[in-house]
N, C-alpha and C positions, 0 to 999 in steps of 0.2 A: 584172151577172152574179149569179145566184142560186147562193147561196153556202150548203150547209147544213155545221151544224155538229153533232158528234158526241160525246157525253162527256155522263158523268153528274155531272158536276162543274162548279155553275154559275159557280163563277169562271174556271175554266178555257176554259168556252165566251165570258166575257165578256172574257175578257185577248185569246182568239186573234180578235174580231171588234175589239174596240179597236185594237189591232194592225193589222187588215187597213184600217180605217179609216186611221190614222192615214199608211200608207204605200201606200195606194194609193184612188183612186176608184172609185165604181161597184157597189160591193159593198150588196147586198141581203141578207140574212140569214136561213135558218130554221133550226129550234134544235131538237135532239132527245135525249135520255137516253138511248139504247142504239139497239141494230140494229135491234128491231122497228121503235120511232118513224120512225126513218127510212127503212124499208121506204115506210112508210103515206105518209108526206110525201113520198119522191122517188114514187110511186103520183099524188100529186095536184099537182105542181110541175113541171115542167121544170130541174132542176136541174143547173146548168154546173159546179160543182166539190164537193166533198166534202171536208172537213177531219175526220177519224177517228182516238178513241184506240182504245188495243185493251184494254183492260181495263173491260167493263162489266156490270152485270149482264143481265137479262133475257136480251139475244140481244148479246153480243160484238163488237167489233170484227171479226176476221177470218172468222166465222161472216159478219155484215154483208158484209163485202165479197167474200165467194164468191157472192154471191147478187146484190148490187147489180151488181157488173160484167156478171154475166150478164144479166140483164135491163136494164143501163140502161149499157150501153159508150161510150158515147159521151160520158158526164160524166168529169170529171176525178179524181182522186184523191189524197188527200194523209194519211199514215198516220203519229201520232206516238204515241209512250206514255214514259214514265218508266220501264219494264221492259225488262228484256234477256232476260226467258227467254220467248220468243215465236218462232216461226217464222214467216215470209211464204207467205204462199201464190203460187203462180208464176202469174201474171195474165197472158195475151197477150192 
């Protein structure tokens, strides 16, 4: 499973991929700093899930996934931050 990861904080992406290791198989990894990056990366990857915080610079978490969903529906998604003042965007 191509697994990309999201956050501009590289402990953060290294705890959430240890983690995925540690409790489940199969996990492949690519690793991005904000929404641009991972515009570009899910652009040249086939990407089965998406692990995203929503506080980053360049291009945002929820910026990110207005745009990701729409062109790439079919990956998964999985939305965390440490912030409560944020709104979801309604994804169908």
């Amino acid at each position: 499973m191509i697994t990309l990861l999201v956050d501009d904080e590289r402990m953060e992406r290294d705890g959430i991929a240890c983690l995925c290791r540690e409790y489940a198989e199969g996990f492949d990894f690519l690793e991005a700093r904000n929404g641009q990056e991972a515009l570009e990366l899910m652009a040249q990857n086939s990407v089965d899930l998406v692990i995203t915080d929503i506080r980053m610079p360049v291009m945002d978490g929820l910026r990110f996934l207005e745009r990701a969903t729409g062109l790439y529906p079919r990956a998964k998604y999985v939305i965390y931050s440490a912030y409560s003042d944020f709104e979801c965007p309604r994804i169908t």
